[in-house]
PADO-877937 format. One record per atom (N, C-alpha, C): atom name; residue in one letter; z, x, y. Coordinates in steps of 0.001 Angstrom, whole numbers. Example, Ala and Ser with C-alpha at 12.3 -4.5 7.8 and 13.67 -1.06 7.14 Angstrom:
<pts>
PT   a  r        z        x        y
PT   N  A     7800    13190    -5690
PT  CA  A     7800    12300    -4500
PT   C  A     7800    13200    -3300
PT   N  S     7080    12850    -2250
PT  CA  S     7140    13670    -1060
PT   C  S     7870    12900       30
</pts>
This chain:
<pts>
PT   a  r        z        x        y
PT   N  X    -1845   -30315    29921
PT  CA  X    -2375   -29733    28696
PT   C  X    -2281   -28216    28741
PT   N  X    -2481   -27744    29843
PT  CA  X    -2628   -26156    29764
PT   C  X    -1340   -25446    30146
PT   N  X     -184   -26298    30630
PT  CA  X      945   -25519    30427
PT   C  X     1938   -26041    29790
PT   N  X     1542   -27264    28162
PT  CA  X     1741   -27120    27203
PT   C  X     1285   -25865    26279
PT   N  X      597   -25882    26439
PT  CA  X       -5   -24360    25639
PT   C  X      781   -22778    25399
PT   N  X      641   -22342    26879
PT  CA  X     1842   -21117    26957
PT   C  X     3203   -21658    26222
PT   N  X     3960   -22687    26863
PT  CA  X     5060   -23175    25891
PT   C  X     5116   -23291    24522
PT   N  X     4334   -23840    24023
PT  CA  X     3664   -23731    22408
PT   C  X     4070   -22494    22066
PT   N  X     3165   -21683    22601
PT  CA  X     3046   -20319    21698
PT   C  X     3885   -19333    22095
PT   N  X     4921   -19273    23396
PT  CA  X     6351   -19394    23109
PT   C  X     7373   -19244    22495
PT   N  X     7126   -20807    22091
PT  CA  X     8331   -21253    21400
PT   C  X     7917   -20960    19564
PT   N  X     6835   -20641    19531
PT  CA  X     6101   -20394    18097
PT   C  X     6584   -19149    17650
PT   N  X     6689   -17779    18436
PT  CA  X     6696   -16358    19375
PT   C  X     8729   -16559    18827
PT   N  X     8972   -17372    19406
PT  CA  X    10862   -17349    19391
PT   C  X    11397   -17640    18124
PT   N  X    10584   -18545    17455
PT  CA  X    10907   -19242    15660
PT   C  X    10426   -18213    14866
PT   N  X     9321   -17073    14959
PT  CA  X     8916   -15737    14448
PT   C  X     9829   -15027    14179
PT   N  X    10390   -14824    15426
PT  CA  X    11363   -13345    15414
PT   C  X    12531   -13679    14027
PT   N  X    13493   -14457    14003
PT  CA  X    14264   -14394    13225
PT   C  X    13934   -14266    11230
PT   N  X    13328   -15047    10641
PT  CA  X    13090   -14477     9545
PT   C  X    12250   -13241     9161
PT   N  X    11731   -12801    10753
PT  CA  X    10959   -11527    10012
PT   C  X    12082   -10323    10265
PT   N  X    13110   -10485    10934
PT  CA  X    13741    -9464    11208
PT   C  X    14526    -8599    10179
PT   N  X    14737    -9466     8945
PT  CA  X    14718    -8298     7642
PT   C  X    13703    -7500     7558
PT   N  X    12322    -7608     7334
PT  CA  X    11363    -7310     7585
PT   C  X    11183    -5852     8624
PT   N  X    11551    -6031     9442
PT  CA  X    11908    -5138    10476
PT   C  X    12623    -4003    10312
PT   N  X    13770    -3985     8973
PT  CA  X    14255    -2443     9006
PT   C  X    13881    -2195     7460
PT   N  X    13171    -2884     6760
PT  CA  X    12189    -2332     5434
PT   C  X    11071    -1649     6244
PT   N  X    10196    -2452     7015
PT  CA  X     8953    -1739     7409
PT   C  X     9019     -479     8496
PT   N  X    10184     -361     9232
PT  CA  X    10318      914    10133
PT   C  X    10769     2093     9076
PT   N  X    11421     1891     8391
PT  CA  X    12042     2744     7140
PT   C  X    10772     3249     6730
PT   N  X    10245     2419     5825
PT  CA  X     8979     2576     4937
PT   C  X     8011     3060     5585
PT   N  X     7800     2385     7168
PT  CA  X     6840     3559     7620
PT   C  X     7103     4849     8040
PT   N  X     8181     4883     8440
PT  CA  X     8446     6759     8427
PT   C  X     8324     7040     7613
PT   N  X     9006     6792     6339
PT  CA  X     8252     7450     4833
PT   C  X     6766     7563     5141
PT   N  X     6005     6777     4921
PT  CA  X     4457     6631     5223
PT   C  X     3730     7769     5823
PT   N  X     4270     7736     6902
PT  CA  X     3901     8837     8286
PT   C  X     4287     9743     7874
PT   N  X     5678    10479     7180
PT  CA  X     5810    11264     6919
PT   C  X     5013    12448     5954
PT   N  X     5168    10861     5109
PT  CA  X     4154    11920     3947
PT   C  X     2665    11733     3868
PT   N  X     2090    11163     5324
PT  CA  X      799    11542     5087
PT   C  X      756    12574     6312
PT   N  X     1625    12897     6795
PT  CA  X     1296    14466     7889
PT   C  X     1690    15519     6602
PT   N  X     2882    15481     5987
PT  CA  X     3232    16650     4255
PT   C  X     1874    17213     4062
PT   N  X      835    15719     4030
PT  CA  X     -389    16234     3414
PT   C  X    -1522    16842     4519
PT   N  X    -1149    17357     5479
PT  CA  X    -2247    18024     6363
PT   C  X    -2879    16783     7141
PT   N  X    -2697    15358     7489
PT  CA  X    -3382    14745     8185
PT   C  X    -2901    14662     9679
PT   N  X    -3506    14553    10727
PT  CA  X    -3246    14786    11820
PT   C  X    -2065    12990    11967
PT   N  X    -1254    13367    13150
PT  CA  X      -40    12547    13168
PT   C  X     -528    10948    13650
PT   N  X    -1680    11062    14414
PT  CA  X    -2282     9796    14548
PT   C  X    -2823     8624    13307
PT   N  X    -2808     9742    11943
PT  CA  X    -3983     8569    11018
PT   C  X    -3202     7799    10457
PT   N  X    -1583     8087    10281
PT  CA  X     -900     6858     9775
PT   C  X     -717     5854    10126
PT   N  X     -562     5571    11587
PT  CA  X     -906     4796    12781
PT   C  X    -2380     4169    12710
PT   N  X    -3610     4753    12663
PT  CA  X    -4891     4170    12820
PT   C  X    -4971     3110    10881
PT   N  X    -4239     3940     9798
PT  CA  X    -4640     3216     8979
PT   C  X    -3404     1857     9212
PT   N  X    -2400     2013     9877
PT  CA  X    -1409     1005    10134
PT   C  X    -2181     -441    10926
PT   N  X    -2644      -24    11282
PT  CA  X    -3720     -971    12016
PT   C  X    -4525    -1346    11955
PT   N  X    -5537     -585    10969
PT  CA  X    -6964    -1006    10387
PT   C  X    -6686    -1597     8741
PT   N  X    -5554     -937     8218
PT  CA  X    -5775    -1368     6728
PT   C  X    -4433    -2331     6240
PT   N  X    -3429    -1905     7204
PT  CA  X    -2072    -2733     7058
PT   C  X    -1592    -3270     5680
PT   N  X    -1752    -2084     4913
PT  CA  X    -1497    -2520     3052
PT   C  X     -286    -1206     2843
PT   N  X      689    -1457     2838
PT  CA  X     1511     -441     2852
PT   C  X     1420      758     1342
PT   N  X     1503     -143      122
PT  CA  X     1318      811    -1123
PT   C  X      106     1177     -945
PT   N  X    -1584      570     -327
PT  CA  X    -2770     1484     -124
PT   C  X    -2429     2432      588
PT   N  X    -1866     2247     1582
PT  CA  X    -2163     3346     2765
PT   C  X    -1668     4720     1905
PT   N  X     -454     4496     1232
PT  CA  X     -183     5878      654
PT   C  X    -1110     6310     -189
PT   N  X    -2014     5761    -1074
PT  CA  X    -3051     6200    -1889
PT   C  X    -4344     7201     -901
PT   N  X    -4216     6081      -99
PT  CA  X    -5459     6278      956
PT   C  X    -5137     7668     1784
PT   N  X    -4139     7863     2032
PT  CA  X    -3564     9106     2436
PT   C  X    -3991    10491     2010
PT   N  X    -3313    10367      290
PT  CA  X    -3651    11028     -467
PT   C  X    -5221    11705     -906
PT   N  X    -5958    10682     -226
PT  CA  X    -7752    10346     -958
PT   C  X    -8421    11196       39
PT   N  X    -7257    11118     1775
PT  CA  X    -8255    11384     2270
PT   C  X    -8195    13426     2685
PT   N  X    -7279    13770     1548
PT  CA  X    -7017    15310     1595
PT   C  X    -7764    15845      787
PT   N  X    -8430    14800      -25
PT  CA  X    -9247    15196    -1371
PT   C  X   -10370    15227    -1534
PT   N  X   -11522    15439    -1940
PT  CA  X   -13128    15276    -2498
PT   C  X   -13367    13897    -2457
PT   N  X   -14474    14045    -1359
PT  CA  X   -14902    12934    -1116
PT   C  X   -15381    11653    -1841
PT   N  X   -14690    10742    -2368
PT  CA  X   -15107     9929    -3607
PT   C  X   -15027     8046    -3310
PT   N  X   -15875     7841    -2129
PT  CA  X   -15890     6422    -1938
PT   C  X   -15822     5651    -2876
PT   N  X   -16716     5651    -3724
PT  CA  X   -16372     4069    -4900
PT   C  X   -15246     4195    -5311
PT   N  X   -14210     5642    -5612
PT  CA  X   -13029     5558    -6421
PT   C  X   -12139     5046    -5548
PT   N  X   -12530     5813    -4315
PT  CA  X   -11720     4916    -3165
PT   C  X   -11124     3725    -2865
PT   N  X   -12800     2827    -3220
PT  CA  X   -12886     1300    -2963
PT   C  X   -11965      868    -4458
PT   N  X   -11995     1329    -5897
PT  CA  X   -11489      918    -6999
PT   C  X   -10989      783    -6915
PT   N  X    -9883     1763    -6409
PT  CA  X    -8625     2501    -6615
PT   C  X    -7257     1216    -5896
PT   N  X    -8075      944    -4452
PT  CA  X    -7442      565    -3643
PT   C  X    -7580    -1106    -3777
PT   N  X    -8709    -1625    -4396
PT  CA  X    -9053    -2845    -4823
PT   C  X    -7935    -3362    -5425
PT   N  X    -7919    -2753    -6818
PT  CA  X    -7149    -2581    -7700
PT   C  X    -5451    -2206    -7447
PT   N  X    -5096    -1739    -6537
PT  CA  X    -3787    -1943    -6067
PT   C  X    -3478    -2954    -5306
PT   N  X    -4367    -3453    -4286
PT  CA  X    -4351    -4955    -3343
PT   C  X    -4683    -6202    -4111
PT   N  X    -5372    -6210    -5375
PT  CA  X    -5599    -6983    -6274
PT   C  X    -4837    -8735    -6174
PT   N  X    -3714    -8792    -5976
PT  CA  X    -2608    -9560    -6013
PT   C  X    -3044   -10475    -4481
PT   N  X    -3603    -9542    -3657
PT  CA  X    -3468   -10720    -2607
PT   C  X    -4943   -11107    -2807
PT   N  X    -6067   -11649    -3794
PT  CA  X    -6326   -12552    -4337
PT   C  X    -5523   -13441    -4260
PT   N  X    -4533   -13889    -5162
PT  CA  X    -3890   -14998    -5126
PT   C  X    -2949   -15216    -3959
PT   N  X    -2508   -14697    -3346
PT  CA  X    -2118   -14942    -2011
PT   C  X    -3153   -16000    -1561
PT   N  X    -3869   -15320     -836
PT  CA  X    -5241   -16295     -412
PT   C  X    -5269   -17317     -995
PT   N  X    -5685   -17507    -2310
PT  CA  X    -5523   -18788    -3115
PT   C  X    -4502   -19796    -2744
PT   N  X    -3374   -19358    -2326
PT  CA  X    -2094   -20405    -2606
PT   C  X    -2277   -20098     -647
PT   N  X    -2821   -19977      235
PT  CA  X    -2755   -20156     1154
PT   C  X    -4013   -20925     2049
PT   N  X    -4753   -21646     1171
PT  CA  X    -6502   -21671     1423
PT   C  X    -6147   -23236     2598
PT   N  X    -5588   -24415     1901
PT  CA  X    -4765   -25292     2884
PT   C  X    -4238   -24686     4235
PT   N  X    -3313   -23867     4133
PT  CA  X    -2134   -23778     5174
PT   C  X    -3725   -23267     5981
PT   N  X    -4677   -22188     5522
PT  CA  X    -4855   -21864     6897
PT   C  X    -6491   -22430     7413
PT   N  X    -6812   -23592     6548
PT  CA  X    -7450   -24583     7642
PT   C  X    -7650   -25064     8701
PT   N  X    -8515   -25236     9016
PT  CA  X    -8767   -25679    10084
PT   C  X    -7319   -24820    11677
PT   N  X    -7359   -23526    11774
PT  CA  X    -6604   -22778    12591
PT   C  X    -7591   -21884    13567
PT   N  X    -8961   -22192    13489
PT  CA  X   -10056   -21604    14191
PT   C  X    -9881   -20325    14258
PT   N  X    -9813   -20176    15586
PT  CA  X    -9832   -18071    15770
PT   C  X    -8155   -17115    15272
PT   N  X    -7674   -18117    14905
PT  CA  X    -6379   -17480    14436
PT   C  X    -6320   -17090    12726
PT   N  X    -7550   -17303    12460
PT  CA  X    -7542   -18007    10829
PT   C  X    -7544   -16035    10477
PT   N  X    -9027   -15616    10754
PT  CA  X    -9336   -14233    10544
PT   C  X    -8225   -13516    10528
PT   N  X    -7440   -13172    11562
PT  CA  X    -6332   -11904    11561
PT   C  X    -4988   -12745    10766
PT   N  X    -4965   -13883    10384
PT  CA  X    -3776   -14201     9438
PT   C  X    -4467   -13884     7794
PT   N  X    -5545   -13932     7587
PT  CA  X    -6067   -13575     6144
PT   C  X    -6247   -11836     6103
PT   N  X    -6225   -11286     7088
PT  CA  X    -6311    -9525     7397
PT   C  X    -4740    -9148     7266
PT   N  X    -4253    -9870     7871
PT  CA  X    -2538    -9372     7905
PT   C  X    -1681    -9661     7026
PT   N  X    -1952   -10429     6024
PT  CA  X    -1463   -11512     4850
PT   C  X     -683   -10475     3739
PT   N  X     -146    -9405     4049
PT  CA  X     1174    -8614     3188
PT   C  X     1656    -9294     2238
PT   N  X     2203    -8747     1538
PT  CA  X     3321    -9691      563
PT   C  X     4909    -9838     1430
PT   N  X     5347    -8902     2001
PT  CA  X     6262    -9651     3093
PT   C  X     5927   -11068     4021
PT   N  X     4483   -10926     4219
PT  CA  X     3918   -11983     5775
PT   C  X     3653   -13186     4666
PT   N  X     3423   -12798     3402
PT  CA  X     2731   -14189     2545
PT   C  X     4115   -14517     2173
PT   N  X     5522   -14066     2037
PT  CA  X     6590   -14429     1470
PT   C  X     6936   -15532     2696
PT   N  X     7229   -15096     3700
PT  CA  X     7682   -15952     4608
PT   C  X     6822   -17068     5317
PT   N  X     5439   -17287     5230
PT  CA  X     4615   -18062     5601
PT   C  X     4713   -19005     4692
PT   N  X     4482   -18651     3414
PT  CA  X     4392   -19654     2100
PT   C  X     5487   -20465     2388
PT   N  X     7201   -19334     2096
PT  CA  X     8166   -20476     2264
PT   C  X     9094   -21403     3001
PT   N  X     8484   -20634     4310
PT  CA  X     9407   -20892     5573
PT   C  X     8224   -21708     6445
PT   N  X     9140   -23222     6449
PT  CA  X     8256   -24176     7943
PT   C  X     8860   -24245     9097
PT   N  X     7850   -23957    10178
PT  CA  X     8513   -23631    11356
PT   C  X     9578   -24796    11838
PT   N  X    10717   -24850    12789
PT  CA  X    11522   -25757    13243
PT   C  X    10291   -27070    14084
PT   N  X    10904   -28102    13880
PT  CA  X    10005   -29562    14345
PT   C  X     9499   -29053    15462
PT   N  X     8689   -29407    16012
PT  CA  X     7858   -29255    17325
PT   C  X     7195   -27705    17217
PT   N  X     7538   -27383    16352
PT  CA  X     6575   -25867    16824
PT   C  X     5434   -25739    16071
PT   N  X     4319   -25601    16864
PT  CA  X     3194   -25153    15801
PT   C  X     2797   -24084    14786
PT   N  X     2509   -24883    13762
PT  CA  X     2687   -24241    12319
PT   C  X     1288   -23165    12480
PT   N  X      573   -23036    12827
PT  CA  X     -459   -21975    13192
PT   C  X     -180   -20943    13840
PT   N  X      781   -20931    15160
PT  CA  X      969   -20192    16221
PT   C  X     2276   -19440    15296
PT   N  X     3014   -20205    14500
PT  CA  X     4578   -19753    14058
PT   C  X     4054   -18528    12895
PT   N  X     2771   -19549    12348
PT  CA  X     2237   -18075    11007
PT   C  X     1525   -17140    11458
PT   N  X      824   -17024    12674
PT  CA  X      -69   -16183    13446
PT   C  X     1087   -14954    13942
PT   N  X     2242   -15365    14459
PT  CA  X     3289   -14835    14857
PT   C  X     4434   -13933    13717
PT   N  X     4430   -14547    12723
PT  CA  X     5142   -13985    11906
PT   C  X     3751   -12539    11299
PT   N  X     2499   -12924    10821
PT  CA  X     2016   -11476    11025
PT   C  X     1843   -10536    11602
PT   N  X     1479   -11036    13344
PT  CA  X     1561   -10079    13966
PT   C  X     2856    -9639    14390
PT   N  X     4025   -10216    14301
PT  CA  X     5054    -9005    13980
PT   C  X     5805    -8047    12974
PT   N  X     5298    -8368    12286
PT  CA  X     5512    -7215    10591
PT   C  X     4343    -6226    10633
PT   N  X     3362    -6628    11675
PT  CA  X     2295    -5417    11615
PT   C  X     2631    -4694    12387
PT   N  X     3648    -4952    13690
PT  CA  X     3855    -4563    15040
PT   C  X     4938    -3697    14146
PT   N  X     5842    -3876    13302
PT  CA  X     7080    -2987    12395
PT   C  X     6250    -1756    11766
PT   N  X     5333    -2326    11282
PT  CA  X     4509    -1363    10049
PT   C  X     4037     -111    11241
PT   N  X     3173     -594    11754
PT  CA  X     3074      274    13380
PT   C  X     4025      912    13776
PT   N  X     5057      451    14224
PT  CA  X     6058     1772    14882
PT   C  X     6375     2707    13991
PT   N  X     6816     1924    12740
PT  CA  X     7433     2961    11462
PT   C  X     6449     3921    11564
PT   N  X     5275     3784    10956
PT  CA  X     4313     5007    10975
PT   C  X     3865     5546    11830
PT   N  X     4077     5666    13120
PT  CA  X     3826     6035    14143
PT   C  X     4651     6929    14433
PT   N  X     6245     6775    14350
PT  CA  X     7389     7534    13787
PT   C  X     7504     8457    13160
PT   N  X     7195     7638    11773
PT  CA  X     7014     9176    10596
PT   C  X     6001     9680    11478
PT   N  X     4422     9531    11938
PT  CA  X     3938    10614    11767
PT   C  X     4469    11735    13053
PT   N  X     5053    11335    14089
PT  CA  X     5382    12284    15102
PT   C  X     6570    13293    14601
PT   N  X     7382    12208    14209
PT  CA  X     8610    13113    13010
PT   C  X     7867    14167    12219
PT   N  X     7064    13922    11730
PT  CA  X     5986    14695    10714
PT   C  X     5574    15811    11404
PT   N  X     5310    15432    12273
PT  CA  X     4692    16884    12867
PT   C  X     5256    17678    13923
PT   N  X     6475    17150    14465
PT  CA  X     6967    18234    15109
PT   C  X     8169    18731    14326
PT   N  X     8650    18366    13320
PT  CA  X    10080    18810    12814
PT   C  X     9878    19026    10801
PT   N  X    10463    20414    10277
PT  CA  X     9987    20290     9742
PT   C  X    11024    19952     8248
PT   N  X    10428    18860     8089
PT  CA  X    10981    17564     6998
PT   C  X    11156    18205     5518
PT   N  X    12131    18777     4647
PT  CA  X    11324    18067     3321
PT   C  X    11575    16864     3034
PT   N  X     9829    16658     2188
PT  CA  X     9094    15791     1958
PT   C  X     8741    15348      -98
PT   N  X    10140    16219     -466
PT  CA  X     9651    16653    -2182
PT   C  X    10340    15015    -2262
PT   N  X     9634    14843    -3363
PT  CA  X    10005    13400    -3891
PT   C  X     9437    12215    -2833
PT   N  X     9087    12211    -1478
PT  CA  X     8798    11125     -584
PT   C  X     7540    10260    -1124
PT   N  X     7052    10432    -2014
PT  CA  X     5641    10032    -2403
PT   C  X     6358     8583    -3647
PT   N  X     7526     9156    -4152
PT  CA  X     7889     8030    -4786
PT   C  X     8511     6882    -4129
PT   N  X     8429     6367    -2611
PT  CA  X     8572     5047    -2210
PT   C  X     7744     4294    -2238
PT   N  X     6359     4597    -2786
PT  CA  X     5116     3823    -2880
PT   C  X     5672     2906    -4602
PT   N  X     6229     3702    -5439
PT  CA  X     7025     3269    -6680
PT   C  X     7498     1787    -6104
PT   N  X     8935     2575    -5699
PT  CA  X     9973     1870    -5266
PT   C  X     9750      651    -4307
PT   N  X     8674      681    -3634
PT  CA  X     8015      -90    -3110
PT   C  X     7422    -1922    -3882
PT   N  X     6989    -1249    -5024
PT  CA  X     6778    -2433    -5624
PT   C  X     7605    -2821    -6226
PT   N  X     8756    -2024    -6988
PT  CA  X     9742    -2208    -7525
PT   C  X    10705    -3439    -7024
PT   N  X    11017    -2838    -5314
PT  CA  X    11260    -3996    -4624
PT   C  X    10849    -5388    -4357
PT   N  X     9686    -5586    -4348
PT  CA  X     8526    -6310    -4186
PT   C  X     8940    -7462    -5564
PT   N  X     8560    -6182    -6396
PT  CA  X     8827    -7496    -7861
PT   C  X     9891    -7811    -8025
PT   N  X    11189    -7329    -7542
PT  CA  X    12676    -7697    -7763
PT   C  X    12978    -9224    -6830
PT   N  X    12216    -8500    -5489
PT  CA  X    11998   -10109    -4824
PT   C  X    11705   -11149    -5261
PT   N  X    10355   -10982    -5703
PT  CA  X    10061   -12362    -6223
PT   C  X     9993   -12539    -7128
PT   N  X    10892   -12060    -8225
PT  CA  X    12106   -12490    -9680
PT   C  X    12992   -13513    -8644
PT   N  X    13589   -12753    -8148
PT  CA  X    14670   -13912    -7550
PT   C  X    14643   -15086    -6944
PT   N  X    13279   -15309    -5599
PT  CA  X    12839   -15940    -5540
PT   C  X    12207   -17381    -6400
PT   N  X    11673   -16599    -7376
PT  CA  X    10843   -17887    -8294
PT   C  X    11445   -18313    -9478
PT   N  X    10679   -20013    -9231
PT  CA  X    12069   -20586   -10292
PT   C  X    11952   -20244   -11603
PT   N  X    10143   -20020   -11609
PT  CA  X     9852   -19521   -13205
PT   C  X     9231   -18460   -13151
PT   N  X    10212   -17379   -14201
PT  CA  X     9563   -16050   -14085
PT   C  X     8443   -15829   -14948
PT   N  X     8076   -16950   -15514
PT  CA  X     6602   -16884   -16524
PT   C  X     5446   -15947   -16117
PT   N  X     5033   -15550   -14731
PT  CA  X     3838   -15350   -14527
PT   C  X     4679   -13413   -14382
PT   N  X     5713   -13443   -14682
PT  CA  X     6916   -11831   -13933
PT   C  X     6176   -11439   -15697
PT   N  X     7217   -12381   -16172
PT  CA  X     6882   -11717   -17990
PT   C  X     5734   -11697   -18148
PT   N  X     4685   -12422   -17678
PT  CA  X     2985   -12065   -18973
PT   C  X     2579   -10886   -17876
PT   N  X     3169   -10495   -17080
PT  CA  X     2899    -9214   -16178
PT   C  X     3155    -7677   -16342
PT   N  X     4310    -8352   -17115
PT  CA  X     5442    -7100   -17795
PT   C  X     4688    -6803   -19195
PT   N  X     4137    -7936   -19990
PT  CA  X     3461    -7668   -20826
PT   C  X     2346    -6918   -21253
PT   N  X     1756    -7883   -20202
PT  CA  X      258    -7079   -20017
PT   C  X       23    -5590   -19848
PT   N  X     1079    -5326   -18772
PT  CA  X     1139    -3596   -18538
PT   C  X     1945    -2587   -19987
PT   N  X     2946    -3474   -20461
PT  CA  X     3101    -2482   -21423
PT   C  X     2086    -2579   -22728
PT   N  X     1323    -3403   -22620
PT  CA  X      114    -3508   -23555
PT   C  X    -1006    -2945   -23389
PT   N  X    -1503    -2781   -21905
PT  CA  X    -2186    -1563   -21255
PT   C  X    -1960      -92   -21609
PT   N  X     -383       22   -21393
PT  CA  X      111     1457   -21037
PT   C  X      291     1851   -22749
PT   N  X      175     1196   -24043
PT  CA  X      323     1221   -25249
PT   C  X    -1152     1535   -25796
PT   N  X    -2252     1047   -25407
PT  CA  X    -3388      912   -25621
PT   C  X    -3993     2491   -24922
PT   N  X    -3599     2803   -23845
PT  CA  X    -3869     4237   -23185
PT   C  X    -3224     5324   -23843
PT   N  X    -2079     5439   -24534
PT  CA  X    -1394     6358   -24944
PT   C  X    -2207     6189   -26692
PT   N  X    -2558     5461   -27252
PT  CA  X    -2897     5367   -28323
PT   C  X    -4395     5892   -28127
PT   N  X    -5062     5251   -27259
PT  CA  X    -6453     6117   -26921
PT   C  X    -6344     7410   -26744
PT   N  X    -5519     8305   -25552
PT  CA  X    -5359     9257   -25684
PT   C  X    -4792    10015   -26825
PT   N  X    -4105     9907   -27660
PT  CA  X    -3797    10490   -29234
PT   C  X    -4879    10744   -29701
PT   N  X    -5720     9609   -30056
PT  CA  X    -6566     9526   -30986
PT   C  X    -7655    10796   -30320
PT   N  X    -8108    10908   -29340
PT  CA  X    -9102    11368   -28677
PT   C  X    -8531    12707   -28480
PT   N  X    -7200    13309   -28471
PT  CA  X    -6448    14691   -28130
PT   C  X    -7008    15772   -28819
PT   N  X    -7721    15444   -29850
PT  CA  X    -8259    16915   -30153
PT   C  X    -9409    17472   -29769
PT   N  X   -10279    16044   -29362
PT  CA  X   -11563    16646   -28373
PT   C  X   -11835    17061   -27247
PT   N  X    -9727    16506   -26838
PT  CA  X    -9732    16625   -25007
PT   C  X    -9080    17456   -24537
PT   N  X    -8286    18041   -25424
PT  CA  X    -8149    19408   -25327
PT   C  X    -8901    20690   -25287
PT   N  X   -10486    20496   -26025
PT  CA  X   -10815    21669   -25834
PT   C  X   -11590    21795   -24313
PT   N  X   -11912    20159   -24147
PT  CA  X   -12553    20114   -22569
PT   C  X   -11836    20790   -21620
PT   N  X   -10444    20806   -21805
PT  CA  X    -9616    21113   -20347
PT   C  X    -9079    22914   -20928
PT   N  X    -9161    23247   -21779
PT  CA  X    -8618    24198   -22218
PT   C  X   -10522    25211   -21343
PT   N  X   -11497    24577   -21203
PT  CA  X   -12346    25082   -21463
PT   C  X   -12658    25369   -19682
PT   N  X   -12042    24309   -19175
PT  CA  X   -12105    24049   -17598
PT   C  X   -11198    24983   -16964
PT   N  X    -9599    25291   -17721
PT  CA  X    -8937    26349   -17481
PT   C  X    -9346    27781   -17329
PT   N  X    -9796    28091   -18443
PT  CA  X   -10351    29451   -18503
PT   C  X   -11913    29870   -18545
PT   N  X   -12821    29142   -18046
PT  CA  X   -13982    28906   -16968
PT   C  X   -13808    29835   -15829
PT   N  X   -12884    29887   -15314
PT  CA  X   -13167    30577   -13837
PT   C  X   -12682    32192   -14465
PT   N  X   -11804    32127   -15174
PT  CA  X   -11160    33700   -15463
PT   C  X   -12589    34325   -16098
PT   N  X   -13522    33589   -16862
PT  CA  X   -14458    34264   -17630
PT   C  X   -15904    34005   -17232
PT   N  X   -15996    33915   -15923
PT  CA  X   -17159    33870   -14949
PT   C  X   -18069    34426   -14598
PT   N  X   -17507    36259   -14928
PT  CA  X   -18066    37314   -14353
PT   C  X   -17523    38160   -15229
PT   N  X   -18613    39314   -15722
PT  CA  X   -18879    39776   -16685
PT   C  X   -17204    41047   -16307
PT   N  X   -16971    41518   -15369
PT  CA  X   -15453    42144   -15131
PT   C  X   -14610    41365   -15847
PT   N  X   -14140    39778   -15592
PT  CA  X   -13578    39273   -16101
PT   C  X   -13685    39342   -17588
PT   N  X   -14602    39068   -18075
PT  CA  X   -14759    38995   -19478
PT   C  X   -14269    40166   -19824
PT   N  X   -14718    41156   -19789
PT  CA  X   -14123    41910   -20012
PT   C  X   -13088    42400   -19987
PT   N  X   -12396    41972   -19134
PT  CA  X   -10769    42846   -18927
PT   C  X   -10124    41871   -19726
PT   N  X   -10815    40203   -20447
PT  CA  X   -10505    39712   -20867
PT   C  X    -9948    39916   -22480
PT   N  X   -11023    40948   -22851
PT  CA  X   -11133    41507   -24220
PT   C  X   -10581    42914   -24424
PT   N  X   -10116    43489   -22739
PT  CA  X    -9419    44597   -23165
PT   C  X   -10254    45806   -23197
PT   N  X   -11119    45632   -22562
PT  CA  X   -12640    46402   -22845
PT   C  X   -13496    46348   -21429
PT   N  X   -14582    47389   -21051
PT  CA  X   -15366    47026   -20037
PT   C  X   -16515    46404   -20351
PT   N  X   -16969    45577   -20050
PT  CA  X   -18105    44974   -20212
PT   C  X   -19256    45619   -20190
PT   N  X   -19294    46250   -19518
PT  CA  X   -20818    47220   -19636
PT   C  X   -21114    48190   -21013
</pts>
């Protein structure tokens, strides 16, 4: 029994490696991007790495990056990032079976559950004899082990050499772009692609129409936030009008 076991997980370990290995030069790529552009932003070369490991959400981490150069704002934080991970909700959902009854392996496959790790778990069954727990336990922890080096990469790249970085913020875009091009192709019915496509340009129609309507009151707010600091102090004001204030 017990040196069935090592063999098991093995041979679980050997059926892993090959479909994640596309996987493998998206996520080293993407994490040097990552790393890169969260050292651009003043963070020390380690945090792309610590969030590679603690948060393992590739389009968050770049938000999270960004959040953490900025004014301190936890709930927008938690929104922000909710609201971009949103989707693996249903991940979970369509995975609630597969990861039954898998005891202590269950936790870090629902933590690691990517849309790369949920693509290949969902559709790929391991070869006969190998265990289907150890084969999905294996396929996450090596796309996290990719996500890891990549950003670990960028961030040393990041900080000893010096990169431009103009435009690097748009692979978080391109990122999903990819993502949804995948699984267009993938799925047999793009029904759930279109009421998606919908929804957002019905969103993004509904925001631009709000903002119109509201442009003449919201202009004077920001017009007012602009020139606030120039007219602060009674010098200012004055040199404002061309005149001394006193």
């Amino acid at each position: 029994m017990h040196t069935d076991r090592p063999r098991a997980i093995s041979s679980a370990l050997r059926s892993a490696i090959p479909p994640t290995l596309p996987i493998l030069a998206g996520f080293v790529f993407l994490g040097i991007t990552c790393g890169v552009y969260s050292v651009s932003l003043g963070l020390p070369w380690w945090t792309p790495t610590l969030m590679a490991c603690l948060i393992f959400a590739g389009s968050a981490e770049f938000v999270v990056a960004s959040m953490l150069v900025g004014p301190f704002a936890p709930l927008q934080a938690f929104v922000t990032v909710f609201i971009v991970n949103a989707r693996h909700l249903f991940y979970g959902l369509s995975m609630l079976e597969r990861f039954r009854g898998l005891g202590r392996k269950r936790p870090y496959l629902i933590f690691a559950q990517c849309d790369e790790t949920f693509s290949i778990n969902y559709s790929t069954r391991p070869p006969a004899g190998v265990d289907e727990g150890w084969f999905m336990f294996f396929v996450s922890l090596l796309n996290q082990l990719y996500w890891v080096v990549g950003c670990t990469l960028g961030g040393v790249l990041g900080s000893v050499a010096a990169l431009n970085v103009a435009g690097v913020d748009f692979a978080m875009t391109a990122l999903f772009v990819v993502i949804f091009l995948d699984q267009w192709t993938k799925d047999p019915s793009h029904a759930s692609a279109v009421v998606g496509i919908l929804a957002s340009l019905v969103a993004l129609a509904l925001i631009l129409a709000a903002i119109t309507v509201l442009r003449s009151h919201l202009e004077p707010v920001y017009d007012a936030c602009e020139s606030g600091p120039v007219a602060s102090t009674p010098d200012a004001a004055g040199a404002h009008h061309g005149g001394d204030a006193r």
